[in-house]
VOGUGU-645430 format. One record per atom (N, C-alpha, C): residue number from 1; x, y, z; chain; residue in one letter; atom name. Coordinates in steps of 0.1 Angstrom, whole numbers, plus 5000, padded with zeros to 4 digits. Example, Ala and Ser with C-alpha at 12.3 -4.5 7.8 and 13.67 -1.06 7.14 Angstrom:
BEGIN
 num east north   up cadena residuo atomo
   1 5132  4943 5078      A       A     N
   1 5123  4955 5078      A       A    CA
   1 5132  4967 5078      A       A     C
   2 5128  4978 5071      A       S     N
   2 5137  4989 5071      A       S    CA
   2 5129  5000 5079      A       S     C
***
This chain:
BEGIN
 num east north   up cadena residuo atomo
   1 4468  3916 4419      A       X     N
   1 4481  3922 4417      A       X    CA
   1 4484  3924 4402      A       X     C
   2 4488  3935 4398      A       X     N
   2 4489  3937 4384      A       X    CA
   2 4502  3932 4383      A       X     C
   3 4505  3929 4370      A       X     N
   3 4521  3923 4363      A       X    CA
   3 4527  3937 4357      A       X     C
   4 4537  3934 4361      A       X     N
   4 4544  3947 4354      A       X    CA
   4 4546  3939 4342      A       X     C
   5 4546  3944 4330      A       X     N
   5 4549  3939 4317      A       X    CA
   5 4563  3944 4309      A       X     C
   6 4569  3955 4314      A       X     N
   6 4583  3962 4310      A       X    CA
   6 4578  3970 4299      A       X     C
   7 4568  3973 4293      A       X     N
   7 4564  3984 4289      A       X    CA
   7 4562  4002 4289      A       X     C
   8 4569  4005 4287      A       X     N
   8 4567  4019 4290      A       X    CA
   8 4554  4026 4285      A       X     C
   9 4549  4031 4293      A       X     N
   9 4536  4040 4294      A       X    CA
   9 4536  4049 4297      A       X     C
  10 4523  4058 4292      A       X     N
  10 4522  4073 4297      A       X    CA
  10 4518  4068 4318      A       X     C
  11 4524  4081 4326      A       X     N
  11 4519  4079 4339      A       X    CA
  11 4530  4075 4347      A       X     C
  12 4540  4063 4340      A       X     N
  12 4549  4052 4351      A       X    CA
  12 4560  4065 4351      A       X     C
  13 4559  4058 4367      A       X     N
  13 4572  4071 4370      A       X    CA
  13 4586  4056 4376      A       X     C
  14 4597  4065 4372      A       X     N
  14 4613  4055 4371      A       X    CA
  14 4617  4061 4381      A       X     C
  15 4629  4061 4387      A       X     N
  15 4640  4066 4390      A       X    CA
  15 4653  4068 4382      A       X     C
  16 4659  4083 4386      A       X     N
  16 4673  4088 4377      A       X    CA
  16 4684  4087 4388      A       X     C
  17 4693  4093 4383      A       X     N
  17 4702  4097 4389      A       X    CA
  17 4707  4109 4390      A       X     C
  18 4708  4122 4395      A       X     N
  18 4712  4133 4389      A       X    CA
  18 4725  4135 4391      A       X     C
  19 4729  4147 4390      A       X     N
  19 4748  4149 4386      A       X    CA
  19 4752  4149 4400      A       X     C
  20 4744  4147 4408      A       X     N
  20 4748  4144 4425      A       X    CA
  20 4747  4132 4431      A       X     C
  21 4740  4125 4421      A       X     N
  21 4742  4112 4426      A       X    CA
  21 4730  4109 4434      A       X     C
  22 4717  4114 4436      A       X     N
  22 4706  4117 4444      A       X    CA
  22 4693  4110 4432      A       X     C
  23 4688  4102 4442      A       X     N
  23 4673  4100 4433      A       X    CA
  23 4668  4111 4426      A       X     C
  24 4659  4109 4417      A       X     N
  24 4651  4122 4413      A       X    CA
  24 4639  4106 4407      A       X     C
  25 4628  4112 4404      A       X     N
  25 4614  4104 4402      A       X    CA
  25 4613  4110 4391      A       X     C
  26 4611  4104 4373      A       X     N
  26 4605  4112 4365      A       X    CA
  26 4592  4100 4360      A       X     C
  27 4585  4111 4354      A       X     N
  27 4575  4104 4349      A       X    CA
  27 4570  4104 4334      A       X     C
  28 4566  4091 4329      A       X     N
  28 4564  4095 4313      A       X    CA
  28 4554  4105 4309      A       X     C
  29 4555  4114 4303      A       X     N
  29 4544  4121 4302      A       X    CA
  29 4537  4122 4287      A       X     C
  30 4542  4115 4279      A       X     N
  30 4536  4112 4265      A       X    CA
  30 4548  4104 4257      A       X     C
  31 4539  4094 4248      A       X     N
  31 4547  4090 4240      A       X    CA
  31 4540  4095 4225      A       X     C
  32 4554  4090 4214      A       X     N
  32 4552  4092 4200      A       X    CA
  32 4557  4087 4194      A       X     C
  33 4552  4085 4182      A       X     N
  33 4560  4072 4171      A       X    CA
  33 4568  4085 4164      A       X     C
  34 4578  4082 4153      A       X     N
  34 4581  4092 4148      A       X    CA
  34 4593  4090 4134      A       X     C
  35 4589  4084 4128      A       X     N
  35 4597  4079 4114      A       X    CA
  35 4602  4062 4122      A       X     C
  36 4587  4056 4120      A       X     N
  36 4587  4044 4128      A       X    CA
  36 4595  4038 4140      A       X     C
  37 4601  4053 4150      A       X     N
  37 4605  4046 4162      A       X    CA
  37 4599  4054 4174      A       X     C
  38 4598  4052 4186      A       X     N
  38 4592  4055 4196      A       X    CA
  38 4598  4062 4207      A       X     C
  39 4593  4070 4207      A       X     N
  39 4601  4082 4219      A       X    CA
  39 4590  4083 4228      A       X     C
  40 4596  4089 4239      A       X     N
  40 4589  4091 4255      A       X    CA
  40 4594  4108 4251      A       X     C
  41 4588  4113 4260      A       X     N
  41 4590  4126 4267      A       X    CA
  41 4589  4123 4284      A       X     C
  42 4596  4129 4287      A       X     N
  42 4594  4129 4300      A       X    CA
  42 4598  4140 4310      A       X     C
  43 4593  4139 4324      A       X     N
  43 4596  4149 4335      A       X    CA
  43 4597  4148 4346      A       X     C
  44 4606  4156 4354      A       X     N
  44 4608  4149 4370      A       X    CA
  44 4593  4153 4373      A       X     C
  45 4591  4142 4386      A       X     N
  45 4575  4141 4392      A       X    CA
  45 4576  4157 4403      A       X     C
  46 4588  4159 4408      A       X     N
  46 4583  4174 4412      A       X    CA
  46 4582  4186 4411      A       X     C
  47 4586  4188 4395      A       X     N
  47 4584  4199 4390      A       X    CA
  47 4567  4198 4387      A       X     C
  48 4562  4187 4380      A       X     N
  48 4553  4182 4375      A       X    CA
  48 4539  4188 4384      A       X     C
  49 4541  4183 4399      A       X     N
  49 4536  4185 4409      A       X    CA
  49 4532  4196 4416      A       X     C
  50 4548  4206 4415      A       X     N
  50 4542  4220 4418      A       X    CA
  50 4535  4229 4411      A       X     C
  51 4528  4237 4416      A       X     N
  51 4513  4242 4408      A       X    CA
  51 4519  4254 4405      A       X     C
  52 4526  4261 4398      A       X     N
  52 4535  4271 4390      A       X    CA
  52 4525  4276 4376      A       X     C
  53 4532  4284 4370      A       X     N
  53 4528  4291 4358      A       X    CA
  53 4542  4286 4352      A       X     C
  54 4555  4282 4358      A       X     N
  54 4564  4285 4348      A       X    CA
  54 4561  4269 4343      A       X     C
  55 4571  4269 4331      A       X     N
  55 4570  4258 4324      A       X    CA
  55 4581  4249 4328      A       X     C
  56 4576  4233 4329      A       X     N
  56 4586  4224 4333      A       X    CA
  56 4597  4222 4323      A       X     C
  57 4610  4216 4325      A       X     N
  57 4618  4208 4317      A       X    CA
  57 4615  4194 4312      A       X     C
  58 4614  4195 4303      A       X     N
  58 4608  4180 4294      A       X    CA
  58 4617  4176 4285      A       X     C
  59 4624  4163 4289      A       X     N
  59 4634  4155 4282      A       X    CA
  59 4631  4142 4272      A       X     C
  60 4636  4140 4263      A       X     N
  60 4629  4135 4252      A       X    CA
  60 4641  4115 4249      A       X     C
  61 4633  4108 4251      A       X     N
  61 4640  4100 4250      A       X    CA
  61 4637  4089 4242      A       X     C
  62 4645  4077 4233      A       X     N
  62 4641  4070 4228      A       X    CA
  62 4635  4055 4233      A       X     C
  63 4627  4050 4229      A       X     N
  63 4617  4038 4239      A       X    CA
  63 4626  4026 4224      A       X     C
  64 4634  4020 4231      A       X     N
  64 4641  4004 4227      A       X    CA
  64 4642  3991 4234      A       X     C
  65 4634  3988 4228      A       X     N
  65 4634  3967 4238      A       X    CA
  65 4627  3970 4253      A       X     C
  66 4616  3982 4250      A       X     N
  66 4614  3984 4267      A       X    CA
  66 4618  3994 4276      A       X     C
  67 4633  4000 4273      A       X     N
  67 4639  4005 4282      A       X    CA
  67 4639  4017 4272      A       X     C
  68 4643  4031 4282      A       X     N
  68 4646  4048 4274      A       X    CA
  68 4659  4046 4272      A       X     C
  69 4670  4050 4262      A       X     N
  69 4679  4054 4258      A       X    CA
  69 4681  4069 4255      A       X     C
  70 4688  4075 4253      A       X     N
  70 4692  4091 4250      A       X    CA
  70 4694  4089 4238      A       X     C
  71 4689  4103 4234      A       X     N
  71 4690  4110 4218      A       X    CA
  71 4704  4105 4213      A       X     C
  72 4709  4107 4204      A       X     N
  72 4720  4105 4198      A       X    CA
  72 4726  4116 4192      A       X     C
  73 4722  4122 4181      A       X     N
  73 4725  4138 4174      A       X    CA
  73 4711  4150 4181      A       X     C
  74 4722  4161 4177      A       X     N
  74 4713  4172 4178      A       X    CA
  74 4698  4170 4165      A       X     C
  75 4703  4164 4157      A       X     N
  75 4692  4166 4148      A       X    CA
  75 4679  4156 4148      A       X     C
  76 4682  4142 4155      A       X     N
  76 4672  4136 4158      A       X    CA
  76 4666  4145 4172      A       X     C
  77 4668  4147 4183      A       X     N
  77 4666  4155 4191      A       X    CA
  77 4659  4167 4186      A       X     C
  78 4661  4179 4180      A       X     N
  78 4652  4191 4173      A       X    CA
  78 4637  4183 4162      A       X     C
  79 4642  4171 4160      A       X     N
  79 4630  4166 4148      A       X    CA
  79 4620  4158 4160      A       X     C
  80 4619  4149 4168      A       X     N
  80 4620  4146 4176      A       X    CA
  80 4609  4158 4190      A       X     C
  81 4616  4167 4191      A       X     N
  81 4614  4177 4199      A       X    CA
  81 4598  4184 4191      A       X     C
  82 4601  4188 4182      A       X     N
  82 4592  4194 4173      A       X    CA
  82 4577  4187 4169      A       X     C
  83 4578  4175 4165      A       X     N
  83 4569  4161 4161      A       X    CA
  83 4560  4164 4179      A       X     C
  84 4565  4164 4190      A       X     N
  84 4563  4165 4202      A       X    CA
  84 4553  4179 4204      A       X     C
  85 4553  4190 4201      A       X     N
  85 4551  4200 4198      A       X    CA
  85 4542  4203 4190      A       X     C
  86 4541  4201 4175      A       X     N
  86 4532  4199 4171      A       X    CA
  86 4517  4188 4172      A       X     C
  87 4525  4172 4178      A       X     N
  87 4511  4168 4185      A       X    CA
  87 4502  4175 4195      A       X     C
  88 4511  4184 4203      A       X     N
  88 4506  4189 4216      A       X    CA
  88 4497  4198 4210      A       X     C
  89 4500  4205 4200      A       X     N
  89 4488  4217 4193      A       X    CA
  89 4478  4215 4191      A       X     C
  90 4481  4200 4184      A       X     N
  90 4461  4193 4183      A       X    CA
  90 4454  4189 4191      A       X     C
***
């Protein structure tokens, strides 16, 4: 049996809540350091899943003590968003 460690990793999918109050499943889909702090990206698991051309919504969150927290300013979020973007190029 594996130990969960409370580590966030690329792959682990959570549970949210949406504006209805209804599960939704997202999953990490990359992490990145970024002026020494650590952000996730993430995406609900059924967008992820359906085999589309269009592009998912990918939400960008901060990784503290373990747990995601939400962006704070527009400007960490665009710096943040971007760092995300350009790893993806290389």
């Amino acid at each position: 049996m594996e130990e969960n460690t409370g580590k966030i990793e690329v792959g682990q999918i959570f549970m949210v809540l949406d504006e209805d109050d209804q599960e939704q499943e997202m999953e990490v889909l990359g992490l990145l350091t970024v002026e020494e702090v650590e952000y996730a990206a993430v995406g609900f698991v059924e967008d992820i899943q359906e085999e589309s051309d269009e592009d998912i919504d990918v939400f960008f969150f901060r990784v503290a003590d373990e747990e995601l927290s939400f962006i704070d300013s527009d400007e960490e979020f665009e710096k943040v968003s971007a760092a995300f973007e350009e790893a993806e190029e290389q």
